[in-house]
TORDRENMI-597929 format. One record per atom (N, C-alpha, C): atom name; x, y, z. Coordinates in nm, 3 decimals. Example, Ala and Ser with C-alpha at 12.3 -4.5 7.8 and 13.67 -1.06 7.14 Angstrom:
2
   atom         u         v         w
      N     1.319    -0.569     0.780
     CA     1.230    -0.450     0.780
      C     1.320    -0.330     0.780
      N     1.285    -0.225     0.708
     CA     1.367    -0.106     0.714
      C     1.290     0.003     0.787
This chain:
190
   atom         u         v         w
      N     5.093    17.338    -0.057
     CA     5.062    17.201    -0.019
      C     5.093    17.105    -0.137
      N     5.064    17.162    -0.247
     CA     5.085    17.085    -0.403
      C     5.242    17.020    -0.423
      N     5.268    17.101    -0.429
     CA     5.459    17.132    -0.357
      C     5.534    17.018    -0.217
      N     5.473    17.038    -0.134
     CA     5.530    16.984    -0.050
      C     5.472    16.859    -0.067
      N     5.361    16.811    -0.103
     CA     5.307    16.652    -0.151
      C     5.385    16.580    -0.244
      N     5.398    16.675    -0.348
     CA     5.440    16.582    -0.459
      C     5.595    16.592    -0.518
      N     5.640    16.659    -0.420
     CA     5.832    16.678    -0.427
      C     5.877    16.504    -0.391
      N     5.781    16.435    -0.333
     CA     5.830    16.324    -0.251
      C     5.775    16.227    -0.301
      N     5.651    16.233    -0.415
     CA     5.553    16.133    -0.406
      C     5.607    16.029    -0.471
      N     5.708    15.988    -0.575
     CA     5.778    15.901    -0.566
      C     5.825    15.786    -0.466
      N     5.881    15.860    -0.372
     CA     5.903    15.809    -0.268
      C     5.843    15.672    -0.162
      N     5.714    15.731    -0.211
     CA     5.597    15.645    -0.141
      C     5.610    15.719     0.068
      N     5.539    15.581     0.094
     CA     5.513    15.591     0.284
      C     5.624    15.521     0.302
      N     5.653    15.534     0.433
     CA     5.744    15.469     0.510
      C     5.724    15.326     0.527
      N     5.582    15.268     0.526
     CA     5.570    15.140     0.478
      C     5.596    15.077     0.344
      N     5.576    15.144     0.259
     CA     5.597    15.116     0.094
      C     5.804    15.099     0.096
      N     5.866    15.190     0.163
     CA     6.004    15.200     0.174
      C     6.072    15.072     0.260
      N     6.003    15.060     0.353
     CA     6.025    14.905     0.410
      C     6.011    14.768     0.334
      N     5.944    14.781     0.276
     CA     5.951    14.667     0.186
      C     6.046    14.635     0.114
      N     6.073    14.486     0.132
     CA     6.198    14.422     0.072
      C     6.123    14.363    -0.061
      N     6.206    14.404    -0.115
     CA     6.251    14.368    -0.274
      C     6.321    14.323    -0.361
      N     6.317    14.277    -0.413
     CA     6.481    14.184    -0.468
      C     6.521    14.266    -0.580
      N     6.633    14.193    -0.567
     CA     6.740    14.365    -0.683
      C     6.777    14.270    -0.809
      N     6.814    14.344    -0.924
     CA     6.843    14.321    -1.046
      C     6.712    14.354    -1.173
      N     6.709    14.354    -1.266
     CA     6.648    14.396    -1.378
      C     6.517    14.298    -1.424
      N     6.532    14.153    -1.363
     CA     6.467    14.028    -1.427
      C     6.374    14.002    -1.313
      N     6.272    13.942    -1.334
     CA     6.165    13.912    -1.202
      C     6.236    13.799    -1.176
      N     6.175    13.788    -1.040
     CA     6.243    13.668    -0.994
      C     6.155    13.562    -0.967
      N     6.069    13.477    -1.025
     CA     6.007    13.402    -1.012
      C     5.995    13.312    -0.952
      N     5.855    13.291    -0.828
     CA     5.875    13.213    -0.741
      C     5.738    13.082    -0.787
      N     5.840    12.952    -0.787
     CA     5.788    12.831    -0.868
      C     5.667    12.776    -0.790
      N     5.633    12.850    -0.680
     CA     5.515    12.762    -0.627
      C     5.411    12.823    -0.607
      N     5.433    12.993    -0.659
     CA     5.311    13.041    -0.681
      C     5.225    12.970    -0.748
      N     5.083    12.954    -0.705
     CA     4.941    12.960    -0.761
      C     4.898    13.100    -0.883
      N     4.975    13.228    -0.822
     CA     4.845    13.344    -0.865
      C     4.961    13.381    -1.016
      N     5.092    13.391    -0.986
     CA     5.170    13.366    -1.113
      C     5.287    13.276    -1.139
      N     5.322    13.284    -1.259
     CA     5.393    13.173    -1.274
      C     5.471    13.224    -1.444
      N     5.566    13.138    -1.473
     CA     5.661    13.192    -1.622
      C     5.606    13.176    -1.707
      N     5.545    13.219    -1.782
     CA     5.501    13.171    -1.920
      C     5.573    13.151    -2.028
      N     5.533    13.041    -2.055
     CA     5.597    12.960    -2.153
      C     5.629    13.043    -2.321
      N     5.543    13.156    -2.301
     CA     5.506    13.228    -2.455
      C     5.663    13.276    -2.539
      N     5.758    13.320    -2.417
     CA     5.905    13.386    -2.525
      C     5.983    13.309    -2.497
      N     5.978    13.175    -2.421
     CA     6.092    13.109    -2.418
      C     6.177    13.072    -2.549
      N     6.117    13.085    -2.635
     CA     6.176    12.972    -2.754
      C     6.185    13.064    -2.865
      N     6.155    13.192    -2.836
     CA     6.131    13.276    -2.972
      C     6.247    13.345    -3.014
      N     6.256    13.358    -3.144
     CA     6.408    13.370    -3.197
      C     6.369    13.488    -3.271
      N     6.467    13.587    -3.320
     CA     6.418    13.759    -3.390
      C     6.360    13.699    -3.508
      N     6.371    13.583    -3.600
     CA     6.312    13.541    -3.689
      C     6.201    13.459    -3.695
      N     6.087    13.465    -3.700
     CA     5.965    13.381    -3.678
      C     5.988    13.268    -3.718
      N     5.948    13.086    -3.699
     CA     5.949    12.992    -3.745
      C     5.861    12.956    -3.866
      N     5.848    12.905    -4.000
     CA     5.798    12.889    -4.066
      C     5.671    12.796    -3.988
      N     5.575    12.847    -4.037
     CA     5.433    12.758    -3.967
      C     5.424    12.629    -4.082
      N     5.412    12.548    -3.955
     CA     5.397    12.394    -4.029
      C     5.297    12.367    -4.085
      N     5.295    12.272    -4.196
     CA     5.125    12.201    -4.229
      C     5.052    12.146    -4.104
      N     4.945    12.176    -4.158
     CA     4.853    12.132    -4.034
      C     4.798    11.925    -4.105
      N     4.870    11.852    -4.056
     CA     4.821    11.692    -4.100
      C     4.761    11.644    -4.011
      N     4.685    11.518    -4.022
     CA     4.613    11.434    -3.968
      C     4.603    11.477    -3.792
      N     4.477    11.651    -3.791
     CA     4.461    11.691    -3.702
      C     4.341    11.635    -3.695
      N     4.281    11.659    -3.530
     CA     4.182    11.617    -3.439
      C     4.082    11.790    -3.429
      N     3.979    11.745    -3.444
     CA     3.921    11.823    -3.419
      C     3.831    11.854    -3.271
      N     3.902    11.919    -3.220
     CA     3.905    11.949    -3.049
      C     3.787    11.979    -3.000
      N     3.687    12.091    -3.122
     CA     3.567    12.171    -3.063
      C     3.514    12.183    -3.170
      N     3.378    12.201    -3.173
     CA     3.323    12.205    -3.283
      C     3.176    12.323    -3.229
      N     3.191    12.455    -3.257
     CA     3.113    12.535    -3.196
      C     3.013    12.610    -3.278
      N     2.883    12.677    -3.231
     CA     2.845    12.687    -3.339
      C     2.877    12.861    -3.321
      N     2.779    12.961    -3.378
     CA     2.807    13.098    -3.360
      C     2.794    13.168    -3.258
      N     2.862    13.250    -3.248
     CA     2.801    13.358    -3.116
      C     2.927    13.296    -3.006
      N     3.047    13.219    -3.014
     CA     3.158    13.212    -2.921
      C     3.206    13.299    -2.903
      N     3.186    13.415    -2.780
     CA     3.209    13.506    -2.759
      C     3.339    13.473    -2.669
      N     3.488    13.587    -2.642
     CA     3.583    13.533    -2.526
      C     3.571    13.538    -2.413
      N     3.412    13.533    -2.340
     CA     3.370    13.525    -2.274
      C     3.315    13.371    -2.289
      N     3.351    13.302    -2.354
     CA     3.349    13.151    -2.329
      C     3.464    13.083    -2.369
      N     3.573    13.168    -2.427
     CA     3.679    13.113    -2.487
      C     3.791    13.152    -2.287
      N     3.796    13.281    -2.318
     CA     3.840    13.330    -2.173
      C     3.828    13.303    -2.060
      N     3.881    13.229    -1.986
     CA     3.812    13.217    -1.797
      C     3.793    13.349    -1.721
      N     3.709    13.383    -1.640
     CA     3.714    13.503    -1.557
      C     3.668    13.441    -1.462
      N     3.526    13.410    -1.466
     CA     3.469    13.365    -1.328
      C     3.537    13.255    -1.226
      N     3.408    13.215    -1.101
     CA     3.437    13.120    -1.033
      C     3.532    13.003    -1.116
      N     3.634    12.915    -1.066
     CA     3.701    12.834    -1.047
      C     3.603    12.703    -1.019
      N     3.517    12.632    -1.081
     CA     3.460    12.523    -1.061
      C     3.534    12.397    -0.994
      N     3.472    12.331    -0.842
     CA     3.597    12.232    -0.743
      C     3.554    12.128    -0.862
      N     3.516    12.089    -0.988
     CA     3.529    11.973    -1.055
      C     3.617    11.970    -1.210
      N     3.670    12.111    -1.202
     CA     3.769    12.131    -1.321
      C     3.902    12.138    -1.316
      N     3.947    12.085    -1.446
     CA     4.109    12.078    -1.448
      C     4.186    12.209    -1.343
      N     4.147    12.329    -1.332
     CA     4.202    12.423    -1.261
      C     4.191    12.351    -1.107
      N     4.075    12.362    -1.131
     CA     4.065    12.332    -0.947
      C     4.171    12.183    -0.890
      N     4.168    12.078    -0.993
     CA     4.273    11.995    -0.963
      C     4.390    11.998    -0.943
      N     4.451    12.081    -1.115
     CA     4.594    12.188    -1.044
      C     4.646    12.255    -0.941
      N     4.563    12.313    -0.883
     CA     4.557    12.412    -0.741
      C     4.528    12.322    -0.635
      N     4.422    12.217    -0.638
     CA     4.451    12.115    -0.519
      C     4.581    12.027    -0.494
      N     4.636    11.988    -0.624
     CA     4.777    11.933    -0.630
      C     4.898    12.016    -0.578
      N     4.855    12.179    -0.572
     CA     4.930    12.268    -0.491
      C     4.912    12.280    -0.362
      N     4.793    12.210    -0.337
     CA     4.804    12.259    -0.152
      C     4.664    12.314    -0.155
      N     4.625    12.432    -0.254
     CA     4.481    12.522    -0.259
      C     4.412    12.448    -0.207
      N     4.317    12.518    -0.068
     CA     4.168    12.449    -0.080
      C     4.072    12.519    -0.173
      N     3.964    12.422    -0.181
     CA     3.878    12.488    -0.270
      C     3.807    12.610    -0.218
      N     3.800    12.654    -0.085
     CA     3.763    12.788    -0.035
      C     3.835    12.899    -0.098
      N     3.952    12.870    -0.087
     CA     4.064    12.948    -0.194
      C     4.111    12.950    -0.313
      N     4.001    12.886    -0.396
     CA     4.058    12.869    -0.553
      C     4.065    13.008    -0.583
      N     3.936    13.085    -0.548
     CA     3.904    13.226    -0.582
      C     3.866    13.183    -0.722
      N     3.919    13.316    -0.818
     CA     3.849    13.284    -0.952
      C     3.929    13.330    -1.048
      N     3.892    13.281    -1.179
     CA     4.009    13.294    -1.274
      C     4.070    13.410    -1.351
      N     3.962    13.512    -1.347
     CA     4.005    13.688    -1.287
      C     4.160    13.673    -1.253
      N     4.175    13.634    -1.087
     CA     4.225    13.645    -1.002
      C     4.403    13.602    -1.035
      N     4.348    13.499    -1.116
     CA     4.489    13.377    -1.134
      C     4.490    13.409    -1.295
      N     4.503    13.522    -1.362
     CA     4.510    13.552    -1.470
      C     4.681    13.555    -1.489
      N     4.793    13.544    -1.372
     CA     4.878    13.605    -1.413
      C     4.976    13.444    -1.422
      N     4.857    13.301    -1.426
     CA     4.957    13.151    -1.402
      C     4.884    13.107    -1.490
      N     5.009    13.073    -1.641
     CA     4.926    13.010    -1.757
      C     4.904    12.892    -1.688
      N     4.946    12.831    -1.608
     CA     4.861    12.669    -1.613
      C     4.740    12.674    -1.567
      N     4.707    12.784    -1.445
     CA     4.535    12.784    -1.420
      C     4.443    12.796    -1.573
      N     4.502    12.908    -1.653
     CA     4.420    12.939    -1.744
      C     4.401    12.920    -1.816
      N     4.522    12.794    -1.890
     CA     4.503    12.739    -1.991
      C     4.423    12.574    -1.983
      N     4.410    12.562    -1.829
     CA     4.317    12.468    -1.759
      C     4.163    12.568    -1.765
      N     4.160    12.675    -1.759
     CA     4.029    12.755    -1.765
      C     3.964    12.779    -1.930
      N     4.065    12.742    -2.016
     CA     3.998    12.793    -2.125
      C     3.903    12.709    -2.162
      N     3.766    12.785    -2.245
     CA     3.676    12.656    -2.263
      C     3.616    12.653    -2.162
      N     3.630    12.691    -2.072
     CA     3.574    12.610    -1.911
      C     3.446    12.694    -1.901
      N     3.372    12.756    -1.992
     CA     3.237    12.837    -1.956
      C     3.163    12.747    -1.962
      N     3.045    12.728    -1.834
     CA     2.949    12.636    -1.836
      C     2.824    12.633    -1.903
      N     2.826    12.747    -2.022
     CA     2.759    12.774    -2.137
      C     2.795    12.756    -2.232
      N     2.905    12.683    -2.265
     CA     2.987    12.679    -2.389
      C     2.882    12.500    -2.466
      N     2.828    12.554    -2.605
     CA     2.804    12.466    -2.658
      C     2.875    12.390    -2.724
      N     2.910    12.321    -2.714
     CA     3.006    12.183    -2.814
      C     2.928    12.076    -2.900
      N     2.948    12.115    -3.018
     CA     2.829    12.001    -3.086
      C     2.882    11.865    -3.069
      N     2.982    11.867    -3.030
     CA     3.045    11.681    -3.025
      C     3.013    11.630    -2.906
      N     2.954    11.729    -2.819
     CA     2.880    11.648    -2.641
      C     2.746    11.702    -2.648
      N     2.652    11.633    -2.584
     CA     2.530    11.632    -2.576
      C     2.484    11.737    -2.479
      N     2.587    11.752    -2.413
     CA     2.535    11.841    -2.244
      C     2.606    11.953    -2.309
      N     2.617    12.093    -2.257
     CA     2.625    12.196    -2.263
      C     2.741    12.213    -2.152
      N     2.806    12.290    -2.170
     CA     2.923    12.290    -2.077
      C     3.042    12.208    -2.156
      N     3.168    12.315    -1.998
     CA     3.356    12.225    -2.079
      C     3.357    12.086    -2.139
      N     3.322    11.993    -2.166
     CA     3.362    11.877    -2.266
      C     3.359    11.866    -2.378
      N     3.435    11.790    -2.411
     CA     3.466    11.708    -2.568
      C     3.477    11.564    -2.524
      N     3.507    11.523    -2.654
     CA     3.487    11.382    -2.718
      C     3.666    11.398    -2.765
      N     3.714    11.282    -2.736
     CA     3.862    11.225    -2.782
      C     3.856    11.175    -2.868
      N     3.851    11.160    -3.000
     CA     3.802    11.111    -3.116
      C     3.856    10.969    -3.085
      N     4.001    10.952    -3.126
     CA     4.021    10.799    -3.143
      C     3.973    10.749    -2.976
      N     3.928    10.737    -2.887
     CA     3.857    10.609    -2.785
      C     3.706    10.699    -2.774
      N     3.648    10.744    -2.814
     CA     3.522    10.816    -2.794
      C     3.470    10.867    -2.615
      N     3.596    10.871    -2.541
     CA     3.559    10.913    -2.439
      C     3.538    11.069    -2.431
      N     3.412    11.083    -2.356
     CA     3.422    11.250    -2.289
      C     3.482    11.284    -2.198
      N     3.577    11.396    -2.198
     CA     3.674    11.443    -2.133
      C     3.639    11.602    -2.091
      N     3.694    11.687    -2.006
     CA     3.705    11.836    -2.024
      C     3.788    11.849    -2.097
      N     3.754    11.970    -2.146
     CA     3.834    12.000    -2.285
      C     3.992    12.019    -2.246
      N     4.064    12.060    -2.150
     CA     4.184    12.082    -2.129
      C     4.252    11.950    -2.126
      N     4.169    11.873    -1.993
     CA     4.227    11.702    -2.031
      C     4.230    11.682    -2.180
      N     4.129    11.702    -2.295
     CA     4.161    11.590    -2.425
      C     4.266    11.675    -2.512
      N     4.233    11.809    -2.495
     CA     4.375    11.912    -2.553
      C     4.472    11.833    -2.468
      N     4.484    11.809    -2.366
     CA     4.622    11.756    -2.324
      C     4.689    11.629    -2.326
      N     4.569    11.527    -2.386
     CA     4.598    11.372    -2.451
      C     4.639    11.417    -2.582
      N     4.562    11.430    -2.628
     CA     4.599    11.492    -2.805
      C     4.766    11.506    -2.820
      N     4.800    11.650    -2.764
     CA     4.948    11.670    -2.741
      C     5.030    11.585    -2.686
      N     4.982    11.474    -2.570
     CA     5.101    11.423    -2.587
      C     5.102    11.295    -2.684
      N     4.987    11.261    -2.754
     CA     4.999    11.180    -2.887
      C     5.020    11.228    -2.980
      N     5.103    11.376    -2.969
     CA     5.112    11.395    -3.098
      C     5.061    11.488    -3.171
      N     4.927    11.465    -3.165
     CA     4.840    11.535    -3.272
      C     4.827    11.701    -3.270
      N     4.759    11.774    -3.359
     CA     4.759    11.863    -3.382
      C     4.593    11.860    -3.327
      N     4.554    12.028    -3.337
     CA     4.442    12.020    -3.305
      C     4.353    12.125    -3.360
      N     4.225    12.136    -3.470
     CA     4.195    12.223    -3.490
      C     4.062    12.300    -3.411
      N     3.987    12.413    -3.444
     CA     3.834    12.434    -3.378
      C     3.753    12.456    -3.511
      N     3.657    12.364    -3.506
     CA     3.543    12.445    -3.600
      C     3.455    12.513    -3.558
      N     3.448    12.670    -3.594
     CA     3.367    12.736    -3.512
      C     3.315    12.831    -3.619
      N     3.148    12.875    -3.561
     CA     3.076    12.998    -3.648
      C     3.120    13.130    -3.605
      N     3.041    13.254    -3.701
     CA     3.039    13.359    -3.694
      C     3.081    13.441    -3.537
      N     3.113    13.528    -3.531
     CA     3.155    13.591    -3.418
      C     3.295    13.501    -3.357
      N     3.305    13.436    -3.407
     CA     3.408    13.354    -3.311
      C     3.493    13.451    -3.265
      N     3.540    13.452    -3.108
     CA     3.604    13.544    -3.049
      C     3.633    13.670    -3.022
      N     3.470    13.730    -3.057
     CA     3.425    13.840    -3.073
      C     3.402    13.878    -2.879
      N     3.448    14.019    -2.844
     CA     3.453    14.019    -2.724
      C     3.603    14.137    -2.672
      N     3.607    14.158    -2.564
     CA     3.709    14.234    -2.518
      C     3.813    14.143    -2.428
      N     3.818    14.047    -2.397
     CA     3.892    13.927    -2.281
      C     3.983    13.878    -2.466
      N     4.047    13.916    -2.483
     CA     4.119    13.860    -2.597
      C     4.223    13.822    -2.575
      N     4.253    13.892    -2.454
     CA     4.438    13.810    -2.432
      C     4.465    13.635    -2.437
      N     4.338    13.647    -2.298
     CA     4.381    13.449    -2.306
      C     4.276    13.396    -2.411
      N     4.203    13.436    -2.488
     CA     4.131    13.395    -2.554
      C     4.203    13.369    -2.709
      N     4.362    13.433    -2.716
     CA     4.442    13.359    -2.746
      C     4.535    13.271    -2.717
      N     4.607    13.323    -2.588
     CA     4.710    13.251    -2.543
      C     4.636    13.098    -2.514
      N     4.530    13.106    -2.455
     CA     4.457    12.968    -2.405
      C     4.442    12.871    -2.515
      N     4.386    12.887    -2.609
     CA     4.415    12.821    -2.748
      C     4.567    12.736    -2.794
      N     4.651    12.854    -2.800
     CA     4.748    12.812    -2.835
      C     4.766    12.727    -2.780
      N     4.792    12.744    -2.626
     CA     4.884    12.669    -2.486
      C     4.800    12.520    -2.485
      N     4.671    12.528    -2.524
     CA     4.582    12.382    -2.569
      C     4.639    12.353    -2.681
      N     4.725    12.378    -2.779
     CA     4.764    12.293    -2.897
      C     4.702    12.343    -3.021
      N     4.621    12.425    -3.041
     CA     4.547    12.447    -3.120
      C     4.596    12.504    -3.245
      N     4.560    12.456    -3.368
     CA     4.697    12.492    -3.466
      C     4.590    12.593    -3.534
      N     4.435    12.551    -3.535
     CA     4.385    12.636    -3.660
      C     4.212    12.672    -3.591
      N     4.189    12.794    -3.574
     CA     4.033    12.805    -3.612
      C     3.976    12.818    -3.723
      N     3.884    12.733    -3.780
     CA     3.801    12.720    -3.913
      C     3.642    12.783    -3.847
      N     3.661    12.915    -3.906
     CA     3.522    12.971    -3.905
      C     3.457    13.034    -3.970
C-alpha cells in the first residue's frame, strides 16, 4: 500500500492536476490583489550594498517606553474599520466584513506597513491616549502613525524611534522589520 501511495504522490488528485497555472519561472503578480502584492524590498538592490546615509534634521516618529514587544511593532490581529489598513482595502472594494485580519494579509506590504504600530496597546509618550497615534511635530496634529510616517516621507524627512529595553523582543520579527523600514524609519535609539 506504501508503494502504490507514494509512487504517485507527487502527482497530487485529479483536482490538484486540473488546476490552471501559469507557466514560466517568475510569479505572476496580480495588481489588485488585497491578500498579496510586490514588495517593494529587492527592487532596487544592487550585489553591492549602498553606503547608509547620515541621519539629519530627523523627526522623531515614536517615542516608546520598554517592554515594545513585535507584538506591538507587528500586525496580526483584527484589522480595525478606523485604520489606515482598513481605508486601503475600502479604496479596494473590501467591505469591512472582509477585512479579516492582518495574520491573513501578511503577504501585501501596503496592508502591513499600514498595520505597523497599529496595536491598540501601544504606548506613545508623544499622545496622551494609548493606542496607534503620534504627533507630526512641525503642525502638532495627531495622526495614526502610518498617516504621519507617510507625511514625513513625502516632506522629506527622515524618521527616527526612541524606544526602551526589550525593544522588539518577540518572535513576529519579519514585519517588525520590514514595517519600520517601509514607514521611513532610518534609526531605533534604545
Amino acid at each position: 500500500m506504501f508503494k502504490h501511495i507514494y509512487k504517485s504522490i507527487l502527482d497530487g488528485s485529479k483536482r490538484w492536476q486540473e488546476l490552471e497555472a501559469p507557466e514560466g519561472s517568475l510569479y505572476s503578480w496580480d495588481k489588485d490583489s488585497t491578500y498579496i502584492h510586490d514588495p517593494p524590498f529587492f527592487k532596487d538592490m544592487t550585489a553591492t550594498p549602498d553606503v547608509i546615509p547620515d541621519i539629519k534634521d530627523a523627526h522623531c516618529l515614536l517615542n516608546l517606553g520598554d517592554s515594545i514587544t513585535t507584538d506591538h511593532i507587528s500586525p496580526a490581529g483584527k484589522i480595525s474599520n478606523k485604520s489606515p489598513a482598513a481605508r486601503y482595502l475600502q479604496e479596494r472594494g473590501v467591505k469591512p466584513k472582509d477585512f479579516n485580519s492582518y495574520g491573513s494579509r501578511r503577504g501585501n506590504d501596503e496592508v502591513m506597513a499600514r498595520g505597523t504600530f497599529a496595536n491598540v496597546r501601544l504606548i506613545n509618550k508623544m499622545v496622551e491616549q494609548v493606542g496607534p497615534n503620534t504627533i507630526h511635530v512641525p503642525t502638532g496634529q495627531e495622526l495614526a502613525i502610518f498617516d504621519a510616517a507617510e507625511r514625513y516621507q513625502s516632506e522629506g524627512k527622515q524618521l527616527i524611534i526612541l524606544a526602551g529595553q526589550e525593544y522588539g523582543s518577540g518572535s513576529s520579527r519579519d514585519w517588525a522589520a520590514k514595517g519600520p523600514y517601509l514607514q521611513g524609519i532610518k534609526l531605533v535609539i534604545a
